[in-house]
PDB file of N, CA, C and O in Angstrom:
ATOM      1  N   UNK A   1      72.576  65.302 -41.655  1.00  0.00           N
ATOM      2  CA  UNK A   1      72.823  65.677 -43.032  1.00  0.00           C
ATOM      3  C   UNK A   1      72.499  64.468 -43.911  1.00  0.00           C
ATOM      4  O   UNK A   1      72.941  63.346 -43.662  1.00  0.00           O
ATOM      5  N   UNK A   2      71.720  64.743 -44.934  1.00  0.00           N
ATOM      6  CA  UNK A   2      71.576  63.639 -45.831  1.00  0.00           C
ATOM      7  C   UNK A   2      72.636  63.733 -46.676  1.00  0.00           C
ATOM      8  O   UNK A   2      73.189  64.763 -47.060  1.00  0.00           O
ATOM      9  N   UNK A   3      73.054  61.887 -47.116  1.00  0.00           N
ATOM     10  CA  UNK A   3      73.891  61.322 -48.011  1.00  0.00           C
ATOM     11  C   UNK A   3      73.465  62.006 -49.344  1.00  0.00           C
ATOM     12  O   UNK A   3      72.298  62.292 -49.610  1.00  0.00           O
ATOM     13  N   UNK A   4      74.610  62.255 -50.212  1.00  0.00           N
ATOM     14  CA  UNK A   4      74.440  62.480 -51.696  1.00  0.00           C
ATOM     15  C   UNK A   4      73.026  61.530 -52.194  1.00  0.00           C
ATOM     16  O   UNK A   4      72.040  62.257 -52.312  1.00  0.00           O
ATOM     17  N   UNK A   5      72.780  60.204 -52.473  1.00  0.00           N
ATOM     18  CA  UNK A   5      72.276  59.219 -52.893  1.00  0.00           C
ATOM     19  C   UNK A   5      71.006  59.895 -52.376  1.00  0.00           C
ATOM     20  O   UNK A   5      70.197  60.155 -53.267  1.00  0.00           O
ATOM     21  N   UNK A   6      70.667  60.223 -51.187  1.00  0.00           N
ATOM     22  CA  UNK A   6      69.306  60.847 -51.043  1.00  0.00           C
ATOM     23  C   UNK A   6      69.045  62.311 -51.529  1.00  0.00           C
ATOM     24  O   UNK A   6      68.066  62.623 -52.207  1.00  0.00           O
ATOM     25  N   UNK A   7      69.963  63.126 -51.138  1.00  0.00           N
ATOM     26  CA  UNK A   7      69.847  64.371 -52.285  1.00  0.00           C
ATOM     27  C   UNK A   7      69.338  64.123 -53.689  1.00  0.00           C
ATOM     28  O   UNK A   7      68.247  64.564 -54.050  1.00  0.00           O
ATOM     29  N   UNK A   8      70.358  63.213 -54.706  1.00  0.00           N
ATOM     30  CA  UNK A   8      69.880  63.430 -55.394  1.00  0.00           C
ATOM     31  C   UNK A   8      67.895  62.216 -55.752  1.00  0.00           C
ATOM     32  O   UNK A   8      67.466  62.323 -56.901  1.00  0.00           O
ATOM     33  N   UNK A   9      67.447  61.736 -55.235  1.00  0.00           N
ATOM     34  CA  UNK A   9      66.564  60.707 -54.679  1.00  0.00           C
ATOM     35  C   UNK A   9      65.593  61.769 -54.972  1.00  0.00           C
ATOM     36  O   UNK A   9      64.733  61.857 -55.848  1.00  0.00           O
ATOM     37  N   UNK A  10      65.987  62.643 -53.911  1.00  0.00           N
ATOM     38  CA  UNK A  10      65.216  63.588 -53.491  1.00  0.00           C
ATOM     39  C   UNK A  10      64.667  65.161 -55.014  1.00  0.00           C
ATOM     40  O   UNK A  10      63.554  65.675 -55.128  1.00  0.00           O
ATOM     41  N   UNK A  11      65.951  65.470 -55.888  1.00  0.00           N
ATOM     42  CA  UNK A  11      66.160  65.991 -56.532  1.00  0.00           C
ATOM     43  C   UNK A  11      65.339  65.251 -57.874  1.00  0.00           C
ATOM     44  O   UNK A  11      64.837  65.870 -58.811  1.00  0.00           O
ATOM     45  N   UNK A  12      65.348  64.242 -57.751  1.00  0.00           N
ATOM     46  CA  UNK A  12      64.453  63.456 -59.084  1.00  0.00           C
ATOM     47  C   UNK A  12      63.263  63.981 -58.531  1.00  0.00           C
ATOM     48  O   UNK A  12      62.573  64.657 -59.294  1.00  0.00           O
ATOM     49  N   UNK A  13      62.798  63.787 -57.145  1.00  0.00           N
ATOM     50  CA  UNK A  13      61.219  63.689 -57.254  1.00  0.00           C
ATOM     51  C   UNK A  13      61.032  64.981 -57.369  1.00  0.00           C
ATOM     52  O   UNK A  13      60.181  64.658 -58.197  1.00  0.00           O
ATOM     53  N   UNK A  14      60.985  66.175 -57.355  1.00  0.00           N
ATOM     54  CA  UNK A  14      61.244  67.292 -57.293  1.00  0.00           C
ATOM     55  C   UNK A  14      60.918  67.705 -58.462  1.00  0.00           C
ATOM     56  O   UNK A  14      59.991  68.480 -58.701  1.00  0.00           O
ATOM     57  N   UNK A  15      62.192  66.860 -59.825  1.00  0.00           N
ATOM     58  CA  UNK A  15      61.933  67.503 -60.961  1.00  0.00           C
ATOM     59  C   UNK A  15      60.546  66.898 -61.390  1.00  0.00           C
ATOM     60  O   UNK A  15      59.635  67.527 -61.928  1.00  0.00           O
ATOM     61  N   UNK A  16      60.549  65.648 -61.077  1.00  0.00           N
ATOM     62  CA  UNK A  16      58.801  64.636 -61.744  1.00  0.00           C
ATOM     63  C   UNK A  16      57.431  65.614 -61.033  1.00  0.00           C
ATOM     64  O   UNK A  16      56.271  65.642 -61.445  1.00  0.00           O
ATOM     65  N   UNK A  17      57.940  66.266 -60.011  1.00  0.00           N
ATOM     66  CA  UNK A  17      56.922  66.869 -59.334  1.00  0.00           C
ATOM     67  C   UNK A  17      56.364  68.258 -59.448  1.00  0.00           C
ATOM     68  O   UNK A  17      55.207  68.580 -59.179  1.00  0.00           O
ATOM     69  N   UNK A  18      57.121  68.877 -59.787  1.00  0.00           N
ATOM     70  CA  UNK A  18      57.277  70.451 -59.753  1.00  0.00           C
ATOM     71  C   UNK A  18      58.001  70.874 -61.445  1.00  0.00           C
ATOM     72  O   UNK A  18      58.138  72.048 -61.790  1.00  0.00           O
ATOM     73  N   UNK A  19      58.432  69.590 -62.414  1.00  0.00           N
ATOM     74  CA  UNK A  19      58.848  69.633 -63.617  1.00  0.00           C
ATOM     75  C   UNK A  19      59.634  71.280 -63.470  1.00  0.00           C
ATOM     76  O   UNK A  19      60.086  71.540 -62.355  1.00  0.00           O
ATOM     77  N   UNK A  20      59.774  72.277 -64.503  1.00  0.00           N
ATOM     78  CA  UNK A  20      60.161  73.514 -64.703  1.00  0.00           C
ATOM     79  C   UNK A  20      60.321  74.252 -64.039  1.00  0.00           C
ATOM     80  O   UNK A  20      61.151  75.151 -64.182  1.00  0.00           O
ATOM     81  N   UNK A  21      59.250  74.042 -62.688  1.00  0.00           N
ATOM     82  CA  UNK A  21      60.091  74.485 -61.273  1.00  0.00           C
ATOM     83  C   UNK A  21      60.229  73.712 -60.523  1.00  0.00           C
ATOM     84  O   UNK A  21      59.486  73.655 -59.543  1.00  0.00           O
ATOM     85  N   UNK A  22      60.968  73.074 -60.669  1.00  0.00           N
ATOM     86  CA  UNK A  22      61.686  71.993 -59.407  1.00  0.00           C
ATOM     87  C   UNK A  22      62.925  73.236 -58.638  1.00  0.00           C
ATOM     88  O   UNK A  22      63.133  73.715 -57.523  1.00  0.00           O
ATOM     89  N   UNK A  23      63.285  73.301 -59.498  1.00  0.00           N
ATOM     90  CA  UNK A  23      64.475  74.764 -58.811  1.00  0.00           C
ATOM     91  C   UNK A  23      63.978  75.577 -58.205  1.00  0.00           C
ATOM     92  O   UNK A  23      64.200  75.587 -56.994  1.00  0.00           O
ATOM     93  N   UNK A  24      63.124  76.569 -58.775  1.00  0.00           N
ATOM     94  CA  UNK A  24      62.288  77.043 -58.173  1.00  0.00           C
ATOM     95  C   UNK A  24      61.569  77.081 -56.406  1.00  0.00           C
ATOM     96  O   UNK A  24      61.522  77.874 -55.465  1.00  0.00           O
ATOM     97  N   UNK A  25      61.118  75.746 -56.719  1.00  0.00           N
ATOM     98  CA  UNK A  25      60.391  75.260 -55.222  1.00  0.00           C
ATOM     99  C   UNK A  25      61.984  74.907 -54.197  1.00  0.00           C
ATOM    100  O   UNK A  25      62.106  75.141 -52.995  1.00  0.00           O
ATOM    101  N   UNK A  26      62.847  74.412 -54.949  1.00  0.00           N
ATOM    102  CA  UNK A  26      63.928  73.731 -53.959  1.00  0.00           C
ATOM    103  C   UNK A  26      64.182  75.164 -53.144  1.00  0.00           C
ATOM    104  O   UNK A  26      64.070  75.210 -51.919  1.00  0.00           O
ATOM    105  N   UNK A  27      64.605  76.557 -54.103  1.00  0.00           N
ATOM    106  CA  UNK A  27      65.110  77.380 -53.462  1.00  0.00           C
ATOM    107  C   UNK A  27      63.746  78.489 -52.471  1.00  0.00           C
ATOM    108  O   UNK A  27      63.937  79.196 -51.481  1.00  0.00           O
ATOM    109  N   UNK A  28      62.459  78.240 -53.233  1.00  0.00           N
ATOM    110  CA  UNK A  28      61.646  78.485 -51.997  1.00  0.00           C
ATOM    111  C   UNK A  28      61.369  77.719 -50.965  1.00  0.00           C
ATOM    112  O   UNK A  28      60.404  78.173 -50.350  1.00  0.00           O
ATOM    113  N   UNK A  29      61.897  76.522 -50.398  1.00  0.00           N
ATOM    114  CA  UNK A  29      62.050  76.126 -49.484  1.00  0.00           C
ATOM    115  C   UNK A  29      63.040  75.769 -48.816  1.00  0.00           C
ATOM    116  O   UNK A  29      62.867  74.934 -47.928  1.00  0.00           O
ATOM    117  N   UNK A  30      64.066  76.192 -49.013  1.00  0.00           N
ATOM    118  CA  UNK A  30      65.447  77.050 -48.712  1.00  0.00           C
ATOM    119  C   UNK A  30      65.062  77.990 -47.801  1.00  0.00           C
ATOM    120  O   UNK A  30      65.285  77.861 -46.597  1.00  0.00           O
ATOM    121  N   UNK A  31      64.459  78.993 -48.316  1.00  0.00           N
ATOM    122  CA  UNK A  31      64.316  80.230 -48.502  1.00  0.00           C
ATOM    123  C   UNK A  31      63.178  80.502 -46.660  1.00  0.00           C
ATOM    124  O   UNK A  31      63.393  81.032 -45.570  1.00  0.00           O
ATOM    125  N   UNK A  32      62.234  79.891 -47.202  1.00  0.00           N
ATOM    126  CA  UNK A  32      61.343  79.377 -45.655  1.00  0.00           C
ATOM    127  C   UNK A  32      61.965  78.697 -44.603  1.00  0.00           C
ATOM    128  O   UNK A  32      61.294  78.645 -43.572  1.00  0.00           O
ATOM    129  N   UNK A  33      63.260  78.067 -44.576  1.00  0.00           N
ATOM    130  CA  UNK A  33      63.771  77.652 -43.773  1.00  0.00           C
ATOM    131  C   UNK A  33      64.884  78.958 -42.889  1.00  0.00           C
ATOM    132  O   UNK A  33      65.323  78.776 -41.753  1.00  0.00           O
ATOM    133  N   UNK A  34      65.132  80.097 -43.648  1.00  0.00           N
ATOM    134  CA  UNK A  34      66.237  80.653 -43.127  1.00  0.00           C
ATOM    135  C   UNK A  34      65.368  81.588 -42.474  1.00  0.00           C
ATOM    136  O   UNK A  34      66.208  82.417 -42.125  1.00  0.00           O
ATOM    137  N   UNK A  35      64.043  82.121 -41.983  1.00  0.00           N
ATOM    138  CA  UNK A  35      63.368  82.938 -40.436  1.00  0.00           C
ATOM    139  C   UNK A  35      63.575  81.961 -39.545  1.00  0.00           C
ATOM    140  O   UNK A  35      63.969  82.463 -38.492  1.00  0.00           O
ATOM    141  N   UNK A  36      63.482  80.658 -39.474  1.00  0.00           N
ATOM    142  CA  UNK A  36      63.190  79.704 -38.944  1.00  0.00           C
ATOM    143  C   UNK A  36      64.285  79.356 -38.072  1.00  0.00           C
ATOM    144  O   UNK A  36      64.013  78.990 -36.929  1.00  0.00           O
ATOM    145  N   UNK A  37      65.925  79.443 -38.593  1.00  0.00           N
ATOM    146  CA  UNK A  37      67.194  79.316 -37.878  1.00  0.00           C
ATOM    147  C   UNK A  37      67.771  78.364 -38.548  1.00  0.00           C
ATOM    148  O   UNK A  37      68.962  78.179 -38.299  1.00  0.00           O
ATOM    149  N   UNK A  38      67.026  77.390 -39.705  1.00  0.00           N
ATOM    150  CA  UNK A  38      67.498  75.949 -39.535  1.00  0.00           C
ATOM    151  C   UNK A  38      68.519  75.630 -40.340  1.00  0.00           C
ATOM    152  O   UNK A  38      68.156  74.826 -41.198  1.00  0.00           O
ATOM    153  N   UNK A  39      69.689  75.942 -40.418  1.00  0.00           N
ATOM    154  CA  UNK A  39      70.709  76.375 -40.820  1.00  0.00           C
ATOM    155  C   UNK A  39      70.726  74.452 -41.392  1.00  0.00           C
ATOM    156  O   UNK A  39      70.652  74.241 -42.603  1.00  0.00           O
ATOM    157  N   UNK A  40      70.782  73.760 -40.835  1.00  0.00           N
ATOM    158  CA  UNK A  40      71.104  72.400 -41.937  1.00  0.00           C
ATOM    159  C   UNK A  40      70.041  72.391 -43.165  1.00  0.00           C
ATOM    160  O   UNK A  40      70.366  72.265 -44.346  1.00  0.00           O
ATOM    161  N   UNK A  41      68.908  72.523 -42.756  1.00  0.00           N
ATOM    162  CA  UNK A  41      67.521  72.738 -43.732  1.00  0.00           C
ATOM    163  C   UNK A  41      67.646  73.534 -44.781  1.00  0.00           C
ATOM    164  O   UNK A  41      67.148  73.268 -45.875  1.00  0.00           O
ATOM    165  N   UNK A  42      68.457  74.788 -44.483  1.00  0.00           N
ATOM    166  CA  UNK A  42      68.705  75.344 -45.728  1.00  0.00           C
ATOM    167  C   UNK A  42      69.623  74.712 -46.451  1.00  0.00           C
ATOM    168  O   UNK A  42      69.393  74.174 -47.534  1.00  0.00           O
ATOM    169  N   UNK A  43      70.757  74.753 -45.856  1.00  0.00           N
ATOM    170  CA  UNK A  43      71.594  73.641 -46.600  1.00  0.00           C
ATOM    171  C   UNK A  43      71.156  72.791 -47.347  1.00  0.00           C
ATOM    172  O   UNK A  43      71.269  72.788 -48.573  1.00  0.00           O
ATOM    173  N   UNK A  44      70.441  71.736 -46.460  1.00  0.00           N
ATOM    174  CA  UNK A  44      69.881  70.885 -47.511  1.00  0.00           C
ATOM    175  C   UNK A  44      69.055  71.008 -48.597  1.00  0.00           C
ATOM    176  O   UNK A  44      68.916  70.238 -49.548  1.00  0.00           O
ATOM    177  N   UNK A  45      68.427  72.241 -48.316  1.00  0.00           N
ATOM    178  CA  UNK A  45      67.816  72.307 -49.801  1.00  0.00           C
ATOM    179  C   UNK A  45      68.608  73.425 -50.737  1.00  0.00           C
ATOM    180  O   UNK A  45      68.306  73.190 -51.907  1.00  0.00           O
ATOM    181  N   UNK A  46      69.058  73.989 -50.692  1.00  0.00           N
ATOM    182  CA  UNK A  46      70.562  74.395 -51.306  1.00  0.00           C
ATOM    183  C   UNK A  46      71.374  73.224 -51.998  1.00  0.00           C
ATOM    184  O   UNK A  46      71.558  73.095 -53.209  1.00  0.00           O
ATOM    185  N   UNK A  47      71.828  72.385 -50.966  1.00  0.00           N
ATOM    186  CA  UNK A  47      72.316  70.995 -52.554  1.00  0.00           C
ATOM    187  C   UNK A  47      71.287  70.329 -53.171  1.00  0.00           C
ATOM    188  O   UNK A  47      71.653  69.510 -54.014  1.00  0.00           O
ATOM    189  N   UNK A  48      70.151  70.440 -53.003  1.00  0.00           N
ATOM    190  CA  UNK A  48      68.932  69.994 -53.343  1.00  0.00           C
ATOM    191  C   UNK A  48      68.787  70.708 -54.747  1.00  0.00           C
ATOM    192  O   UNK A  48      68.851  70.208 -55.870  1.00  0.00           O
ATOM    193  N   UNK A  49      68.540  72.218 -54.308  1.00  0.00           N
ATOM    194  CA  UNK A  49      68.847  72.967 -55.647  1.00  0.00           C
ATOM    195  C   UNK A  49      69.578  72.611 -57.059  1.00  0.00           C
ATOM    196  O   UNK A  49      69.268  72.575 -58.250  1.00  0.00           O
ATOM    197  N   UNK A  50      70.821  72.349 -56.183  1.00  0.00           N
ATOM    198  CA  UNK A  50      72.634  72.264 -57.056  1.00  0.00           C
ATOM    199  C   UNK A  50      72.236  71.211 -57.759  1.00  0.00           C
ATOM    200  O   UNK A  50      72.311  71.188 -58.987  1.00  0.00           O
ATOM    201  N   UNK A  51      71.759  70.207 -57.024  1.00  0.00           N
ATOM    202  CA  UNK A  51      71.862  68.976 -57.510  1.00  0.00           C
ATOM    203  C   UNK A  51      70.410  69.048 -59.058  1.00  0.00           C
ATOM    204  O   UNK A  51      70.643  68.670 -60.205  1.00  0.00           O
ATOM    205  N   UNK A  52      69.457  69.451 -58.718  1.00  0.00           N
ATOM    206  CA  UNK A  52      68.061  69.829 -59.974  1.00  0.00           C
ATOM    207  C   UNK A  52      69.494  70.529 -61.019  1.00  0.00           C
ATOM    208  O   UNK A  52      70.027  69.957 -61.969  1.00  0.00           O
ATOM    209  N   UNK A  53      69.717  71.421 -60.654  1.00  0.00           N
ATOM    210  CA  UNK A  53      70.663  72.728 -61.936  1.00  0.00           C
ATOM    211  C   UNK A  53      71.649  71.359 -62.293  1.00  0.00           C
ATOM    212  O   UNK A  53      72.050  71.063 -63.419  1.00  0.00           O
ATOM    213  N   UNK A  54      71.848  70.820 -61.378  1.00  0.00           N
ATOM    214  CA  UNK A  54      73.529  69.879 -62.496  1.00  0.00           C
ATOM    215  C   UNK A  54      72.496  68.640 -63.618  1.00  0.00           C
ATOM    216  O   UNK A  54      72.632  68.509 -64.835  1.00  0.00           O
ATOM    217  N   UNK A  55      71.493  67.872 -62.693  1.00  0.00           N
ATOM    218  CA  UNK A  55      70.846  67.447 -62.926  1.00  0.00           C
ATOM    219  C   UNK A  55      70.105  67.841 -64.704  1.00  0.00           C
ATOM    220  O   UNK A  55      69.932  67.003 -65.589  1.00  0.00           O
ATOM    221  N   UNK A  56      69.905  68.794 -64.759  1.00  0.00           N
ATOM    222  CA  UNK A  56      68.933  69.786 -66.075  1.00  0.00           C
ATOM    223  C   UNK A  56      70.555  69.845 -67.152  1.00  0.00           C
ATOM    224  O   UNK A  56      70.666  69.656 -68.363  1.00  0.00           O
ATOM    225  N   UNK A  57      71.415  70.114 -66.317  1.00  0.00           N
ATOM    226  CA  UNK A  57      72.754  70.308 -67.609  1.00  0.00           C
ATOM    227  C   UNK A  57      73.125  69.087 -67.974  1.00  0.00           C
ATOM    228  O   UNK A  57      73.884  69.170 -68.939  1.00  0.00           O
ATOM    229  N   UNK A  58      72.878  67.650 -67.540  1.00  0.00           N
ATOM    230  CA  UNK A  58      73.624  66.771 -67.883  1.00  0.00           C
ATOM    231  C   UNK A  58      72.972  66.127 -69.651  1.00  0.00           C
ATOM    232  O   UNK A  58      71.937  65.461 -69.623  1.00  0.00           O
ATOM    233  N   UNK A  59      73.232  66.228 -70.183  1.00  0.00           N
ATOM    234  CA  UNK A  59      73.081  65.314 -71.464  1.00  0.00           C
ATOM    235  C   UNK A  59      72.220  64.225 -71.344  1.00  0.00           C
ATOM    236  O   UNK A  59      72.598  63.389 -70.523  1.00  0.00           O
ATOM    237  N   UNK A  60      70.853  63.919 -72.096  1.00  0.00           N
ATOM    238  CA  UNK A  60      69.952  62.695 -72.280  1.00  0.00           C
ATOM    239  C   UNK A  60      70.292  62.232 -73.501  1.00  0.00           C
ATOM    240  O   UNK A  60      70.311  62.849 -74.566  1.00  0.00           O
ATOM    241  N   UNK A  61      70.680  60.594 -73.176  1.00  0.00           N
ATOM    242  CA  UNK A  61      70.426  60.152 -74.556  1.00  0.00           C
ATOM    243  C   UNK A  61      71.999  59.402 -74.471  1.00  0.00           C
ATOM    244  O   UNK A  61      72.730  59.552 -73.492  1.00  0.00           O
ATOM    245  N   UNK A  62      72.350  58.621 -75.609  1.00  0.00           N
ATOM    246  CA  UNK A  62      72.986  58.346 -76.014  1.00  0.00           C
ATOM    247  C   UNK A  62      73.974  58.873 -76.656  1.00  0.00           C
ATOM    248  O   UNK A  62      73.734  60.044 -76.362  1.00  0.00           O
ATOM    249  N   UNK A  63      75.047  58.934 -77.408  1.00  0.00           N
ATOM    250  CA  UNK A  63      75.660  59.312 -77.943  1.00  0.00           C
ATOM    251  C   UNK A  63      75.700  58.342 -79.574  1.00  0.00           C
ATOM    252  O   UNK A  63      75.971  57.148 -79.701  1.00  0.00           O
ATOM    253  N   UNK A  64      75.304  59.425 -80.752  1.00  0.00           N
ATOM    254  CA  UNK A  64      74.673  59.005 -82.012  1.00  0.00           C
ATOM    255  C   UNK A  64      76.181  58.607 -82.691  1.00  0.00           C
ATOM    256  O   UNK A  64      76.245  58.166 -83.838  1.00  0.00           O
TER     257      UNK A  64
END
């Protein structure tokens, strides 16, 4: 299981990569992992997901 610190590592490059669908791709490759069996793999990209969605809600910027 990967550490938080790499989730979200992982969740930056994702959004720089895939921008507007970073979510998107996280949960289609989720999604390809569950014919497969790989029950941690989905997982992991499941908080992978969580982490892009909390990621997109948090506030940029300073406070004016």
């Amino acid at each position: 299981m990967l550490s938080d610190e790499e989730i979200y590592r992982i969740a930056h490059f994702m959004m720089h990569e895939h921008g507007c669908d970073a979510e998107l791709e996280a949960v289609a490759r989720a999604d390809r992992m569950i014919p497969r069996g790989d029950r941690n793999q989905v997982l992991i990209w499941f908080r992978i997901w969580w982490t892009i969605a909390l990621m997109r809600q948090s506030p940029s910027g300073g406070a004016h």
